[in-house]
C-alpha positions as CSV (number, residue, x, y, z in Angstrom):
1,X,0.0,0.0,0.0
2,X,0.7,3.5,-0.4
3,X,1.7,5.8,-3.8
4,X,-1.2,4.9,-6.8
5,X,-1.5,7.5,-9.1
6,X,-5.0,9.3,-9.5
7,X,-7.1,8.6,-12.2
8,X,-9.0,11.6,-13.7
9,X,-12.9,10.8,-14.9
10,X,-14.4,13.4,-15.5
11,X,-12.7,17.3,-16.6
12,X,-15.4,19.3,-18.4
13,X,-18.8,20.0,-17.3
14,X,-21.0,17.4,-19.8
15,X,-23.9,19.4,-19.7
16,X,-24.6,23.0,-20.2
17,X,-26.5,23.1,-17.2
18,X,-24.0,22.3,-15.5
19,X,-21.9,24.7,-14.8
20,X,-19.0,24.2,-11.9
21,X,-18.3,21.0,-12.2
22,X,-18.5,18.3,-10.4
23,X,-17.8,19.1,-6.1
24,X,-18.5,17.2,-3.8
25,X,-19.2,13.7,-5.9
26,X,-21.2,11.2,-4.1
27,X,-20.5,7.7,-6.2
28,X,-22.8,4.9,-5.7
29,X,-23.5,1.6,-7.2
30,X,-26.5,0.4,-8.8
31,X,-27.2,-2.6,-10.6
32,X,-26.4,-1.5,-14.4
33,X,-23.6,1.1,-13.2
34,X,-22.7,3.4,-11.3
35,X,-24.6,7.1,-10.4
36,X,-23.2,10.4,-9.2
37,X,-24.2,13.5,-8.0
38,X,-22.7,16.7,-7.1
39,X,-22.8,20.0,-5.7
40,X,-23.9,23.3,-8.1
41,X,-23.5,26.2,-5.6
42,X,-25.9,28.9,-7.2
43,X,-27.0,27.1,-10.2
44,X,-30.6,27.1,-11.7
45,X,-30.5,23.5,-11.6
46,X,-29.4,21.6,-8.3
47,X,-27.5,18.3,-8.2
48,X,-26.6,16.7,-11.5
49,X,-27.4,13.1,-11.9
50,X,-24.8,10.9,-14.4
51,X,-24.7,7.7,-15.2
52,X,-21.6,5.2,-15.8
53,X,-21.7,1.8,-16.6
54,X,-18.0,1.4,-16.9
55,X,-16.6,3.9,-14.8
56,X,-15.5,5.8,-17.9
57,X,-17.5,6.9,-19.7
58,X,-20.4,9.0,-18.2
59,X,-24.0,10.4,-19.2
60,X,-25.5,13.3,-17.5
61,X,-29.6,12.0,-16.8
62,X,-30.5,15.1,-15.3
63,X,-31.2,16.6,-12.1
64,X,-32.4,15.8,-8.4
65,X,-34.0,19.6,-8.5
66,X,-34.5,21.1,-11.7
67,X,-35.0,24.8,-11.8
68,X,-38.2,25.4,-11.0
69,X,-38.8,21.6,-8.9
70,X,-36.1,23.2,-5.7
71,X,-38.0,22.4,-2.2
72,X,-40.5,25.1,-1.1
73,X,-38.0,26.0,1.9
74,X,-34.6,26.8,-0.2
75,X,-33.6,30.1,-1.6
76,X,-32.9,29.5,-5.0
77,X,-31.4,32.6,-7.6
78,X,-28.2,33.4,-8.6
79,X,-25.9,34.7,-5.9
80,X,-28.9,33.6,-3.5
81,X,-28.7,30.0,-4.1
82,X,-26.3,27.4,-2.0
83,X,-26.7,24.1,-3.2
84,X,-24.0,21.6,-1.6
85,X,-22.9,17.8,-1.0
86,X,-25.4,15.7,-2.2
87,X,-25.5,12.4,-1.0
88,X,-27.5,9.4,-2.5
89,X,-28.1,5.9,-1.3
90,X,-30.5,2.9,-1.7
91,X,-32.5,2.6,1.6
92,X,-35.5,-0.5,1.4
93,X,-37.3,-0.6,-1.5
94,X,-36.7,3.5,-2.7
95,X,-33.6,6.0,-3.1
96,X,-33.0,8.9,-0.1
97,X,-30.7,11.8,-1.3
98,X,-29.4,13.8,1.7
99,X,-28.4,17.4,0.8
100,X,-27.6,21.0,2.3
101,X,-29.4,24.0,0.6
102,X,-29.4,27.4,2.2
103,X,-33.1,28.6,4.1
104,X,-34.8,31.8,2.8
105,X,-33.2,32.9,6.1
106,X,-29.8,32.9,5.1
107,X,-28.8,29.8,7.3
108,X,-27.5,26.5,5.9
109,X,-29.9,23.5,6.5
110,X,-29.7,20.0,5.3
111,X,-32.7,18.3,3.5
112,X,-33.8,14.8,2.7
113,X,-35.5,14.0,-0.7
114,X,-37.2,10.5,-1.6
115,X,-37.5,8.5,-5.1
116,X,-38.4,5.2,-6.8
117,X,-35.5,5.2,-8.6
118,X,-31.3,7.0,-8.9
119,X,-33.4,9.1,-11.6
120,X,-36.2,10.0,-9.7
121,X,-38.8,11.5,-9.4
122,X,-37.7,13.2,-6.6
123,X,-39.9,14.6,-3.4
124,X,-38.2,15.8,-0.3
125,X,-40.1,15.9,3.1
126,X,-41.2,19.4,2.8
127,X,-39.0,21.0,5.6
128,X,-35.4,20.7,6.7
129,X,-34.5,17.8,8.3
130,X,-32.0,19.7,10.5
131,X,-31.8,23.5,10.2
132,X,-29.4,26.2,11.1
133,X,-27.4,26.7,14.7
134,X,-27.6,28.9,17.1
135,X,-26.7,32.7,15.8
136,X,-23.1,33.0,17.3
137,X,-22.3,36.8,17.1
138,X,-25.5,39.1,17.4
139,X,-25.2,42.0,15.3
140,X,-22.6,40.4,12.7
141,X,-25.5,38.8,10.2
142,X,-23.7,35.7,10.9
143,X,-25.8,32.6,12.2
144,X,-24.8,29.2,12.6
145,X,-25.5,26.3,10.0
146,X,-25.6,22.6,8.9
147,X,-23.8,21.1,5.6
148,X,-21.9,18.0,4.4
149,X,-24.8,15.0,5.2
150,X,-23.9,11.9,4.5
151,X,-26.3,8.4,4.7
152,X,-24.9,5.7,5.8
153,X,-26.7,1.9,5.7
154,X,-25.3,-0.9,8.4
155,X,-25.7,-4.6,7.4
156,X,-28.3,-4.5,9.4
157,X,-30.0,-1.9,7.7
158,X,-29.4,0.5,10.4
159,X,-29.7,3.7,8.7
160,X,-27.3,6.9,10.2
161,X,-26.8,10.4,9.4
162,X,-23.3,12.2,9.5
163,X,-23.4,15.7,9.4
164,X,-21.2,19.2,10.0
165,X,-21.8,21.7,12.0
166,X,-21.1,24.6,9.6
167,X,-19.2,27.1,12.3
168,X,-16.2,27.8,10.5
169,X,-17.6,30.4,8.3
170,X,-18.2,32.3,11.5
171,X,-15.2,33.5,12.8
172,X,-13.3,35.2,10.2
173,X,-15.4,38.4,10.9
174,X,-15.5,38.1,14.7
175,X,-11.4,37.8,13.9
176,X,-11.0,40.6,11.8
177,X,-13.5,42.7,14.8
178,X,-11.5,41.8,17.5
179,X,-8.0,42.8,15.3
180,X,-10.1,46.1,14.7
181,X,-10.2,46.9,17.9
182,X,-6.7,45.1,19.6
183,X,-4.2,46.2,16.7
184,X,-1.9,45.0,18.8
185,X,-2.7,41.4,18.4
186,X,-1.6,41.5,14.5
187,X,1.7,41.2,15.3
188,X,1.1,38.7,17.9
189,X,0.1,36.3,15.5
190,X,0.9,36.6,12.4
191,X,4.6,36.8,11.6
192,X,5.2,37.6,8.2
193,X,5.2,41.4,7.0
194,X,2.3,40.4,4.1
195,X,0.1,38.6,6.6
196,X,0.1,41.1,8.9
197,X,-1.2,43.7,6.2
198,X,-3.7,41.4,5.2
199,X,-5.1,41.2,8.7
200,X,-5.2,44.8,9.0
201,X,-6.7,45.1,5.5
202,X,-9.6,42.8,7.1
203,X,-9.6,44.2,9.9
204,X,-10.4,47.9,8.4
205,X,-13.7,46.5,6.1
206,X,-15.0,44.1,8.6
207,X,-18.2,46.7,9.3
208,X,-19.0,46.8,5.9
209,X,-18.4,42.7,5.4
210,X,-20.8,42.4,7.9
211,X,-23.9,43.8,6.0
212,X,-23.0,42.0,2.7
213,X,-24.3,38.3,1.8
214,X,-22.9,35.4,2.6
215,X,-20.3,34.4,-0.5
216,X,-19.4,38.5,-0.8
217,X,-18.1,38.0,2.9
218,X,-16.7,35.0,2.8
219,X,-14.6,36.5,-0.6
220,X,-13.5,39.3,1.4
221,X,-12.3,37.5,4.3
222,X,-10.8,34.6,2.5
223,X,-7.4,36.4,2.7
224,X,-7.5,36.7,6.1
225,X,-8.8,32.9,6.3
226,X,-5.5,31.7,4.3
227,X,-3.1,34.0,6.3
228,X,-4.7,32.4,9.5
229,X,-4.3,28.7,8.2
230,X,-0.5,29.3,7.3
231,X,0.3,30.9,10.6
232,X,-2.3,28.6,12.3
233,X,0.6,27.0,15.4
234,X,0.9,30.2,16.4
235,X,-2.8,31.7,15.4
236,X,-4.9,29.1,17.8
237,X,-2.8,29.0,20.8
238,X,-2.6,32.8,21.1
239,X,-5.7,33.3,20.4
240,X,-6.6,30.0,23.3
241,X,-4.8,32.9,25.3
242,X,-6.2,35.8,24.4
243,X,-8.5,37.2,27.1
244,X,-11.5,38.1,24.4
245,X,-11.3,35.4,21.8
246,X,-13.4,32.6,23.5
247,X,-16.5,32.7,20.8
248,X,-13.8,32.9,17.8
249,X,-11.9,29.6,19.0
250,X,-15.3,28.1,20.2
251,X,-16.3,28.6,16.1
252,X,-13.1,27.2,14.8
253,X,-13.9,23.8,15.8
254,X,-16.6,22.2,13.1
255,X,-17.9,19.0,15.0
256,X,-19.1,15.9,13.0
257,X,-22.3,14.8,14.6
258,X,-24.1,11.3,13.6
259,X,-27.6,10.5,14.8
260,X,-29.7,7.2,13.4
261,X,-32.4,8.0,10.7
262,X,-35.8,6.6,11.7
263,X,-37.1,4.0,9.3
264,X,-39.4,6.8,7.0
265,X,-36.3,9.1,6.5
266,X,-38.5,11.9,8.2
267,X,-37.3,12.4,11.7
268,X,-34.5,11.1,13.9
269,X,-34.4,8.1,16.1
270,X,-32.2,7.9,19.3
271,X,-29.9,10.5,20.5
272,X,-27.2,13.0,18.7
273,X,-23.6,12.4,18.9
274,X,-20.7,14.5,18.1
275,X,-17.9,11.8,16.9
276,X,-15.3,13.7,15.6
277,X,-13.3,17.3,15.6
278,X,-11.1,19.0,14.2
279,X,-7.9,18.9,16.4
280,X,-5.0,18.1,14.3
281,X,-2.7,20.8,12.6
282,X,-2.9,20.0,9.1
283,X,-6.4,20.2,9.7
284,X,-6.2,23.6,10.2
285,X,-10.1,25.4,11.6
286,X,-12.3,22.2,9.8
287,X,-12.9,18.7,8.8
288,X,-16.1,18.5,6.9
289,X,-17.5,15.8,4.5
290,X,-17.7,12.9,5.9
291,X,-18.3,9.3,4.6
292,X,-18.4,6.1,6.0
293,X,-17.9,2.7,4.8
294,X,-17.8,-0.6,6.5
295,X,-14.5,-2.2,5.5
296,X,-12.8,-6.2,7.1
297,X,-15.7,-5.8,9.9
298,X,-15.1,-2.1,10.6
299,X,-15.9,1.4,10.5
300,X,-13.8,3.6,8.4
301,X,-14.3,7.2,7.8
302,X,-13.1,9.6,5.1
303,X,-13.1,13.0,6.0
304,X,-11.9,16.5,4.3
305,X,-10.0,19.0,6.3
306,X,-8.6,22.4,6.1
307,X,-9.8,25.2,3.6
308,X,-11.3,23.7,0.6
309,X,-10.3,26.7,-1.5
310,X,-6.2,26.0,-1.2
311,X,-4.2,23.4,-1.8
312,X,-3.7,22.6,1.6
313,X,-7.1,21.1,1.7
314,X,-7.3,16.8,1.7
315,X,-8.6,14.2,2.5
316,X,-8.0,12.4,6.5
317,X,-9.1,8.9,7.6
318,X,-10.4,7.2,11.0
319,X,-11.2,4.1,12.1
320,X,-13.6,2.9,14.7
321,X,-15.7,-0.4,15.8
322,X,-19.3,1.7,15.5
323,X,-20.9,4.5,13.6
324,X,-20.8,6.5,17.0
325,X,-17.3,5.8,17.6
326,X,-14.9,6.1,19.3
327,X,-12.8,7.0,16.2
328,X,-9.4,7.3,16.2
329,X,-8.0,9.3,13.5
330,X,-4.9,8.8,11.0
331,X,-2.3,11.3,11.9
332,X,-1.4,12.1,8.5
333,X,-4.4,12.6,5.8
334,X,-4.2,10.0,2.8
335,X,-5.1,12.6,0.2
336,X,-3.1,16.0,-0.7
337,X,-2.4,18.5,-3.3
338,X,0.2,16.7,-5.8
339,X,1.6,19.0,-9.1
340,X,-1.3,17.8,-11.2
341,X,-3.9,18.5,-9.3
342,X,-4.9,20.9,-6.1
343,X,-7.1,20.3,-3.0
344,X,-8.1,16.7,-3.3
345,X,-11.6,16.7,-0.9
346,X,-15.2,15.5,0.4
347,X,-14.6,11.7,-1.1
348,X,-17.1,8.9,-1.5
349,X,-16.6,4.9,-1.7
350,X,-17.9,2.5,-4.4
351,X,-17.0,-0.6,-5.4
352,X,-15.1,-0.4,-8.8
353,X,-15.4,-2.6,-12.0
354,X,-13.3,-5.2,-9.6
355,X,-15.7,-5.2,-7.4
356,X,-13.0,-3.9,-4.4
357,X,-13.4,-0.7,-3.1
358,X,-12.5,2.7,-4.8
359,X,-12.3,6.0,-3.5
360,X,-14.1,8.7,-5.3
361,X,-12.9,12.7,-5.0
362,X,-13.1,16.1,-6.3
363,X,-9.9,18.1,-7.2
364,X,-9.4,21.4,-8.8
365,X,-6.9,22.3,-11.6
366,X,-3.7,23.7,-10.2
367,X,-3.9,27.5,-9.4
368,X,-7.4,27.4,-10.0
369,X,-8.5,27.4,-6.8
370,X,-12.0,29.1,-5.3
371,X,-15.7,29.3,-5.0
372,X,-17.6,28.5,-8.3
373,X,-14.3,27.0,-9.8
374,X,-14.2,24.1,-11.6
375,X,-13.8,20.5,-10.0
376,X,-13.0,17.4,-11.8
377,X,-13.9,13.8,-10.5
378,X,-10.9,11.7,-9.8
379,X,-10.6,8.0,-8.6
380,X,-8.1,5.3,-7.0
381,X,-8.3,2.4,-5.5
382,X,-8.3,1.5,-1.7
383,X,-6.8,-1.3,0.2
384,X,-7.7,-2.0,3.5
385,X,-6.3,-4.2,6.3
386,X,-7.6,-4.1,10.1
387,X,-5.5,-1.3,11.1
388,X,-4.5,0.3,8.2
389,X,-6.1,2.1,4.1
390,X,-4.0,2.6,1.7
391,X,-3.9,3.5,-2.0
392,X,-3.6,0.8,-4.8
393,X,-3.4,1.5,-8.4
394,X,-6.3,0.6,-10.4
């Protein structure tokens, strides 16, 4: 186990409709093939749905929400719009599709939608299966959120739902407010010349970031994001020590919760558990997009980390004996930025034309980075022991 080199699938939008590529993939199996389905940000049309029966070549069949068919509770419009992480899987007798869309009040929620078939039709529940957290900084327009859902289906037919609680787009603001009024801290903890102008750059329009929508401040703060992640050993422990940053180091930790689905994919069953955090430094203020598999009799999870808009986003693992955990993590993430391709992230698991499992991932083009940008769907294949996954060439 360890090098295989990546196999691109898919690097061009195959639909007109489509217009960012292909984020977030979710890769199932099905019995003629294989389906997939991917995030569209702002796009009149919400989650593609291809088809593969070879893992090669690929047919786009539509969408889970064409324009005009988006649930009753979503914002939908250009700019307006936040469609993310679709996940699809084959519960029973029918097909649930997990998703995040953004609520008419600005806050990330995650939805479930229901259909016969991969192709639909599809008819989610009519509300938000979880909505938005708790609103973390009054007077900032920033409140809390859900994103990154992700079915999961025991042997048993247990059915469980991972999901992230959406807090680091929350504290750049608060950040750049508290450097507005300490200057002093600047220096404190950034140490490069550059970085320390970007903070003060941030620091200087964070009144007006707060009044504008949520991608226009995110955009404007994402300098002061990637300055933050490249100083981030010395960011996050002065900050731990800083005297008025409690809320801002509270909001860089983005929790993984899991809670079983009840049996009509409507409601919950049994309590909410947070099983993992981000706590490692290449993980910088996340971990989002989880997925689970069952592998040699146990749990393995792949998880992204870090800013998905840099290359030094990838992609961790952890292992555990039940979907609640414990898990124990990998220290190192299996998945990161090589020449050809930048910010490897949010993977999915299939079974390949071999039948032995295959890891599924978006990547961007080097330098080409961002929100709305392009992401091709990569492959390679995974080999597991009891302890250990690694990467085989397939």
């Amino acid at each position: 186990m360890g090098e295989a080199k990546w196999q691109p699938l898919i690097t061009k939008n195959l639909s007109e409709r489509s217009l960012y590529g292909y984020g977030d993939p979710a890769v199932s199996k099905v019995d003629d093939g294989w389906i997939l389905t991917a995030t569209t940000n702002d796009a009149d049309d919400a989650f593609p749905i291809l088809h593969s029966s070879d893992l090669k070549h690929w047919e786009h069949r539509g969408f889970i929400f064409p324009e005009g068919r988006a649930p009753k509770w979503a914002a939908t419009g250009k700019r307006v719009a936040d469609f993310w992480a679709p996940e699809m899987a084959k519960v029973g007798e029918e097909y649930w599709t997990a998703f995040t869309a953004r609520q008419k009040s600005n806050a990330l929620a995650i939805g479930l939608a229901h259909a016969p078939t991969p192709f639909g039709p599809w008819i989610d529940n009519g509300e938000p299966l979880i909505t938005g957290g708790e609103v973390l900084y009054p007077g900032t327009a920033a409140s809390g959120g859900v994103i990154d859902s992700h079915i999961f289906v025991d042997e048993d037919g247990s059915t469980y739902l991972f999901w992230k609680n959406d807090t680091n787009g929350l504290w750049p603001r608060p950040l750049a407010g508290l450097l507005r009024d300490h200057p002093e801290l600047i220096e404190r903890l950034f140490e490069r010349e550059s970085d320390r102008r970007t903070a003060a750059f941030a620091a200087a329009v964070q009144p007006w970031a707060n009044s504008r929508r949520p991608m226009e401040r995110f955009f404007l703060m994402q300098p002061l994001i990637e300055a933050a992640l490249d100083n981030w050993p010395r960011v996050k422990p002065a900050l731990v020590d800083c005297g008025h940053a409690e809320r801002i180091v509270e909001a860089m930790r983005t929790p993984i919760h899991a809670r079983r689905l009840s049996r009509d994919g409507r409601s919950f069953a049994g309590d909410e558990h947070i099983v993992l955090a981000n706590d490692l430094d290449w993980e910088g203020h996340l971990i989002e997009g989880p997925f689970v598999t069952k592998q040699n009799g146990r749990y393995w999870m792949l998880y992204a980390g870090n800013d998905f808009s840099t290359p030094a986003y990838g992609i961790g693992v952890a292992v555990a004996d039940h979907p609640f955990g414990p898990w124990q993590k990998k220290a190192e993430p299996l998945l990161k930025s090589v020449r050809e391709w930048w910010a490897p992230g949010h993977a999915s698991v299939a079974p390949g034309r071999d039948g032995r499992p295959q890891l599924f991932f978006h990547a961007f083009f080097p330098q080409r980075c961002g929100y709305n940008a392009f992401r091709a769907l990569l492959t390679v294949g995974l080999e597991f022991t009891n302890e250990e996954v690694g990467l085989r060439a397939i």
